[in-house]
C-alpha positions as CSV (number, residue, x, y, z in Angstrom):
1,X,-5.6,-20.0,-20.1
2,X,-5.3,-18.3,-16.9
3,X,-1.8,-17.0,-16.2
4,X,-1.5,-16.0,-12.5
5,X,1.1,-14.1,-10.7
6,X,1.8,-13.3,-7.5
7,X,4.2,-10.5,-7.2
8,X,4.3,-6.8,-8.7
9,X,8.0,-6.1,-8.8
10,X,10.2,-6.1,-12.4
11,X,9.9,-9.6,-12.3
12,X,6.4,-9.9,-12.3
13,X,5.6,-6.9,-14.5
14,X,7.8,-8.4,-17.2
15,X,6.1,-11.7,-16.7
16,X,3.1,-10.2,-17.3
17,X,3.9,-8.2,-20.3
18,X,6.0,-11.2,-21.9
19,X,2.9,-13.6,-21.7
20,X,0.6,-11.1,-23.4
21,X,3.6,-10.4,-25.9
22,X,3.5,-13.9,-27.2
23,X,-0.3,-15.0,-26.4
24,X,-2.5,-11.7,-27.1
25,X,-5.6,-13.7,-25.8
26,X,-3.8,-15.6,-22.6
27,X,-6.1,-14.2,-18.9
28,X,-3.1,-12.3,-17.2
29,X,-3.8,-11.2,-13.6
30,X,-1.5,-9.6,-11.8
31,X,-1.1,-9.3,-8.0
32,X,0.6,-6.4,-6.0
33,X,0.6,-5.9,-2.3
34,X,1.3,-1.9,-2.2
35,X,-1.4,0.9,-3.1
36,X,1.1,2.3,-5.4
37,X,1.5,1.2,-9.3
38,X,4.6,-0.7,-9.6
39,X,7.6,1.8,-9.8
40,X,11.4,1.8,-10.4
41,X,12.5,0.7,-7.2
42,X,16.9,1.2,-7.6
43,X,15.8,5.1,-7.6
44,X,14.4,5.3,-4.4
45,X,17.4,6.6,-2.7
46,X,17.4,9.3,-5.5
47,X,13.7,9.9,-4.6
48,X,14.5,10.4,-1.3
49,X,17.4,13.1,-2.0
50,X,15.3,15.0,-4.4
51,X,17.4,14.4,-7.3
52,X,14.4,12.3,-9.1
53,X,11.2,13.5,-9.9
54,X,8.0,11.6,-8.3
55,X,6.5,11.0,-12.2
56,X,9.8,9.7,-13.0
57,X,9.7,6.8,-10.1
58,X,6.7,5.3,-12.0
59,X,7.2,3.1,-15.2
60,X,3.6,1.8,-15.2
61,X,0.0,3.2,-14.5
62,X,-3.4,2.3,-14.9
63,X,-3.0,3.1,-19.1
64,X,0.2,1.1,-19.4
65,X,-2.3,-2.1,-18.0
66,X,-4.7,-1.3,-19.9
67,X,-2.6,-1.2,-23.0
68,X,-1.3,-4.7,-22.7
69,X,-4.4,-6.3,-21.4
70,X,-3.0,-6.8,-17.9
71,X,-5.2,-7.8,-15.2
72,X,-3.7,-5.3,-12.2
73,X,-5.1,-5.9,-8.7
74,X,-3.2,-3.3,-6.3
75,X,-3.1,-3.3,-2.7
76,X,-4.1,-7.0,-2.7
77,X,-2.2,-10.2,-0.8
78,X,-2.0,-13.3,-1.3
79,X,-2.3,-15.5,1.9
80,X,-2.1,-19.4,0.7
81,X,-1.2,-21.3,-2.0
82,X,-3.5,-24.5,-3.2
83,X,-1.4,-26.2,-5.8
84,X,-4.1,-29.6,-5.3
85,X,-6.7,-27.2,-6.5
86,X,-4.3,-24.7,-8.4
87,X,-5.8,-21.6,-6.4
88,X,-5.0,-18.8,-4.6
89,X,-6.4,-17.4,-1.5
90,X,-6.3,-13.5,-0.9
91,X,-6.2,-12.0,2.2
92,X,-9.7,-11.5,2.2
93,X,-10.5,-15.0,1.8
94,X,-11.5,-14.4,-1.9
95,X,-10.4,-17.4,-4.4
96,X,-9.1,-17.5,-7.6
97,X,-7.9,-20.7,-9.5
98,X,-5.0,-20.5,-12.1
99,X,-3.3,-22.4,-15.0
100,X,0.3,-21.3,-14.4
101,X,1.3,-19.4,-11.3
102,X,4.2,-17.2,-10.9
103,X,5.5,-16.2,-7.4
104,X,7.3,-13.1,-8.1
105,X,7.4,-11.7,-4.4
106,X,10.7,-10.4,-3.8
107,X,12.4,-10.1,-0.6
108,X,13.4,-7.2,1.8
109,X,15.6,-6.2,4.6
110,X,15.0,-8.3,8.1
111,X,15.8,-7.9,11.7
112,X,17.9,-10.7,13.3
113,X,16.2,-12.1,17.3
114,X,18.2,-9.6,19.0
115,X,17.0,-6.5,16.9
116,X,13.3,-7.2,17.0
117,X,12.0,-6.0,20.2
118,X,13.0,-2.5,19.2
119,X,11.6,-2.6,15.7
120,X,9.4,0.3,16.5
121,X,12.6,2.5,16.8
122,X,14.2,1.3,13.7
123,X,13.1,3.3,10.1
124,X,12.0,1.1,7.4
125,X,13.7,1.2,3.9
126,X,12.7,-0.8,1.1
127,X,9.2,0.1,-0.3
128,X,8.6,3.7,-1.7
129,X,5.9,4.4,1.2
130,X,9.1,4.0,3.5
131,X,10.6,6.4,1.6
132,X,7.9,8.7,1.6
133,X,7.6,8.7,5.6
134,X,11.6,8.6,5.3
135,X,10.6,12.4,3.7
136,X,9.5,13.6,5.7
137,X,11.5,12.4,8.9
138,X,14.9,13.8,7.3
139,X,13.2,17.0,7.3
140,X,14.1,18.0,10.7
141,X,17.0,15.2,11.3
142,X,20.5,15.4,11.2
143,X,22.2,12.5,12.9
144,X,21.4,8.9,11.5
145,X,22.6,5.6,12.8
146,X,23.1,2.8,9.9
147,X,23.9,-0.8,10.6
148,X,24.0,-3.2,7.6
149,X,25.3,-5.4,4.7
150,X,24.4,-5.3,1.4
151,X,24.4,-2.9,-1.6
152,X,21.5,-1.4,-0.6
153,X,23.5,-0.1,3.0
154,X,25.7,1.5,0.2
155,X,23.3,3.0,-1.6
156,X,21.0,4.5,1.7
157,X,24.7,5.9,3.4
158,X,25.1,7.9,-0.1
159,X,21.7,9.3,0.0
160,X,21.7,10.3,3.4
161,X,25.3,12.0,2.9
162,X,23.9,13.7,-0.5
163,X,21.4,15.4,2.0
164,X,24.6,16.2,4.5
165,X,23.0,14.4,6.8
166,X,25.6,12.9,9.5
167,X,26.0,9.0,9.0
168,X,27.4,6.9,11.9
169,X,27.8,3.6,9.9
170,X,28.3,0.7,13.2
171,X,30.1,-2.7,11.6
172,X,30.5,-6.0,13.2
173,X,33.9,-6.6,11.1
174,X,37.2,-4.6,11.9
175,X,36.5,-2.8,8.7
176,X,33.8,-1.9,6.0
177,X,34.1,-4.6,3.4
178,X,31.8,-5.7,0.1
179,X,32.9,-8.0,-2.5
180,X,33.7,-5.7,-5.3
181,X,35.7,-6.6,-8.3
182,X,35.8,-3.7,-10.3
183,X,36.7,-0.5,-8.4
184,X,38.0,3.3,-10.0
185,X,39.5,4.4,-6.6
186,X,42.8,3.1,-5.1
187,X,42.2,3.2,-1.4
188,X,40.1,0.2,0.0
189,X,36.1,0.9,0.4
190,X,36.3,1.9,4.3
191,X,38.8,4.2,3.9
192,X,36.5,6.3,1.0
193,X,33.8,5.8,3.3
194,X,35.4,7.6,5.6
195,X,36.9,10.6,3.2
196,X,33.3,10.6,2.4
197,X,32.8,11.9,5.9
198,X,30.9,8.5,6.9
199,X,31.7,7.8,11.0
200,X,32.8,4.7,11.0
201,X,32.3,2.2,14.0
202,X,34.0,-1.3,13.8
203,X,34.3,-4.5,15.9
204,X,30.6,-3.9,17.4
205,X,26.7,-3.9,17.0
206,X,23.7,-2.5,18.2
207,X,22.4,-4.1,21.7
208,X,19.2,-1.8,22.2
209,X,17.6,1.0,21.6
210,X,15.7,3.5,23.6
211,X,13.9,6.9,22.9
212,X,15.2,9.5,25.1
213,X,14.3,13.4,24.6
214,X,13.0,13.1,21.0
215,X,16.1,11.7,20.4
216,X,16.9,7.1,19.7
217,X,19.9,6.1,21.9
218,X,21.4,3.5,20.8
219,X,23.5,0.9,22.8
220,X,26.6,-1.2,21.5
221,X,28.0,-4.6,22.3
222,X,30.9,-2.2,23.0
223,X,28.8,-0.3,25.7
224,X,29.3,3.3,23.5
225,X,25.9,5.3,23.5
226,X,24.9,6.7,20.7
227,X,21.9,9.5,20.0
228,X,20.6,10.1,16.4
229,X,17.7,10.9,14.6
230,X,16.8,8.0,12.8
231,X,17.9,3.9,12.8
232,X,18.6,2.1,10.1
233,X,19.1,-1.8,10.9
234,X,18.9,-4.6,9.5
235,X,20.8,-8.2,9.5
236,X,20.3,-9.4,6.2
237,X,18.0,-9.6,2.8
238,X,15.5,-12.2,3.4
239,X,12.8,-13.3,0.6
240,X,9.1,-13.0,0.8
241,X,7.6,-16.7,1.2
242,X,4.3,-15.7,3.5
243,X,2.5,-16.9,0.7
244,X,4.4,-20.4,0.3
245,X,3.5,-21.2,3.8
246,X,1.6,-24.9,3.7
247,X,2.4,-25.2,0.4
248,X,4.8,-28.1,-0.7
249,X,7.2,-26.3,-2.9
250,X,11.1,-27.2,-2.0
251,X,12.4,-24.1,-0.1
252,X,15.7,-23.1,1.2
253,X,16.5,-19.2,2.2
254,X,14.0,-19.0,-1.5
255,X,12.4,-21.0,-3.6
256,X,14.4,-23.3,-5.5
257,X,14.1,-23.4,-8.8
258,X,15.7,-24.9,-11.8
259,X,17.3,-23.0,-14.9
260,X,13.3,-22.9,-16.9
261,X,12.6,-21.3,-13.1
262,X,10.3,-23.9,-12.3
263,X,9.6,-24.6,-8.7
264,X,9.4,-28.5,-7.3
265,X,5.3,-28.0,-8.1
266,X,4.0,-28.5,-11.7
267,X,2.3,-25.1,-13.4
268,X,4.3,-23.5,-10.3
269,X,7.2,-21.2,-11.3
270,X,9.3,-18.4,-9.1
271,X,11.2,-15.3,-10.6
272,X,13.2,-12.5,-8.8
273,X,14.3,-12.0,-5.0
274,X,12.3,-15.0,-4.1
275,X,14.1,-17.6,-5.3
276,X,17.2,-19.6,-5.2
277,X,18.8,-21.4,-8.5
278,X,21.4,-23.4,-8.6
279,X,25.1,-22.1,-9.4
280,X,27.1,-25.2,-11.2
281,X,30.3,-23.2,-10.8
282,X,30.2,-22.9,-7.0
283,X,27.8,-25.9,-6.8
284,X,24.8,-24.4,-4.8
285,X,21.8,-22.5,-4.5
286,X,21.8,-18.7,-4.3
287,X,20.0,-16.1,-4.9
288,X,20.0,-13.4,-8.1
289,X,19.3,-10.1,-6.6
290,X,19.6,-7.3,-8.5
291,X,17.0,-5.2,-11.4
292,X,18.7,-6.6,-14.0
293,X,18.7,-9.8,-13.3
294,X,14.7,-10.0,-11.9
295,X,14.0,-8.4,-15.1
296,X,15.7,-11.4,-17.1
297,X,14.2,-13.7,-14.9
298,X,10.7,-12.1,-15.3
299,X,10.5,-12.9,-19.0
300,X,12.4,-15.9,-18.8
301,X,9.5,-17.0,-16.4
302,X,6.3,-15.6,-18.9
303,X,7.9,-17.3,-21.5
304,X,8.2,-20.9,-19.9
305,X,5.0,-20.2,-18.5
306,X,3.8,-20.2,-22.4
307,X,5.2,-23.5,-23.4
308,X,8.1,-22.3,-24.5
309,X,11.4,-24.0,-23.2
310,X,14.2,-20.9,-22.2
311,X,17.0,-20.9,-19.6
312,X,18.2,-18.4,-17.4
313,X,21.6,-17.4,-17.5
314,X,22.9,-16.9,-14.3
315,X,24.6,-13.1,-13.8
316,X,27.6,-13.4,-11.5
317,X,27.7,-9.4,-10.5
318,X,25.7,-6.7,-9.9
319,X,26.7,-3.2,-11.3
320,X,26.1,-0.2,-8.8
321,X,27.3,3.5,-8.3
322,X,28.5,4.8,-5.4
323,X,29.4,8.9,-5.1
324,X,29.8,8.5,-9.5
325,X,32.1,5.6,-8.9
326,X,30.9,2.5,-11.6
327,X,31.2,-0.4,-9.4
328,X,30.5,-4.3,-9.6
329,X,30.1,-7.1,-6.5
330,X,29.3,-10.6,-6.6
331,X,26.3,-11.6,-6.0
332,X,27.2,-14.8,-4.5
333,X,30.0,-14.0,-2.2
């Protein structure tokens, strides 16, 4: 049996190595879009800031495949989705049929209408060849504009301040605000932003964005101008679906899955950033982000996949560190 999966993220690695846990002879191909071997993707800020090692950013390579008998296609994407003739179409118009599919294809962050026409001036983070570029850039930078909810806003502002790197941090709210319920420091998160030496810039968002004497201006709802070095944007954490496109699997923000994380399509299941399951407590569909929980999801996934019947138990918070502070937010709220 053919087990396919789309997607080479901890979801879809730990897919790949449950199936061939449990079923020694099961086909296991695995599919990721970047040239790189899949790698730990919650140190990439430490990456950037020097205080990880590039051979410790890896937890797989072309032996670790080889040991399990995983099928590893890097640099590869997947363009369409045939579940009439359970097949896959790659980019290059190759096909290859399947017996189960996973979709295990993560999301990222996205630009709202109003940000995208100066995409060009706005630096990328998500993918360890952003951080690479990123690298370099912070080489000779100094000033850097961030605009952005989420963890991962958290986590980029601490890097860049670990560098001393100057962080204007531009907030539509009248103050810097995650959901966190478990906290070590008494004052409220803007104000140990802000003792963290983070500029903080509240009630306003970016308008445009020009380059002006090797320098990006930024303009604010506010009319301020602002120069820096490097832009960070982005308006919020949007999963990767190209792949789903003229396929008839029941989407919402994700794919929505049940508690076994099948999708709406038989032999069709989803793991990770990509999809949505439902939340009896709140009664809705949301999403799981978070390592942890894609991992747990990944072998929840390989083993259903296998014939096996094994829910997921949905994680309500999603542990972080910010400047050696243990924190936790909910992933829902």
């Amino acid at each position: 049996m053919r087990h396919v999966i789309i997607g080479a993220g901890i979801a879809g690695v730990t897919a790949a190595v449950t199936i061939k846990k449990y079923d020694k002879d099961a086909e296991v191909v695995l599919i990721g879009d970047e040239r790189f071997f899949p790698y730990k993707r919650y140190l990439l800020t430490d990456f950037m800031n020097n205080s990880v090692k590039d051979e410790n950013i890896f937890y797989t390579s072309e032996e670790f495949f080889a040991e399990h008998g995983i099928r590893f296609r890097k640099g590869e994407r997947v363009k369409q989705i045939s579940s009439q003739r359970k097949a896959i179409k790659f980019h290059h118009n190759e096909v290859l049929s399947y017996d189960k599919l996973l979709i295990a294809t993560g999301g990222r962050p996205t630009l709202g209408p109003s940000l995208q026409p100066f995409q060009r001036y706005i630096q990328s983070y998500y993918t360890l060849q952003d951080v690479l570029l990123l690298k370099e850039r912070l080489q000779t930078a100094d000033v850097c504009i961030v605009s952005g909810e989420g963890l991962s806003t958290l986590d980029l502002i601490r890097g860049l301040r670990s560098l001393g790197k100057k962080v204007i941090y531009i907030v539509k709210e009248a103050e810097v605000n995650f959901p966190l319920i478990k906290t070590e420091f008494k004052e409220g998160i803007h104000e140990f932003l802000a003792n963290k030496g983070v500029e903080i810039i509240v009630n306003d968002k970016i308008v445009a964005i020009e380059e002006k004497e090797a320098q990006f201006h930024v303009h604010t709802l506010n009319k301020l101008t602002i120069a820096a070095d490097v832009v960070f944007a982005w308006e919020k954490y949007q999963p990767n679906l190209n792949c789903t496109r003229g396929c008839n699997i029941e989407k919402k923000e994700g794919i929505l899955v049940d508690q076994r994380l099948r999708t709406s399509v038989e032999d069709i299941y989803a793991a990770g950033d990509c999809v949505e399951i439902y939340h009896p407590g709140i009664k809705d569909y949301w999403i799981n982000f978070g390592w942890p929980n894609a991992t747990q999801q990944g072998e929840v996934a390989g083993k259903n996949m296998l014939g096996m019947s094994v829910e997921y138990e949905i994680k309500e918070t999603i542990p972080f560190n910010l400047f050696g502070k243990p924190l936790k937010a909910r992933w829902w709220e």
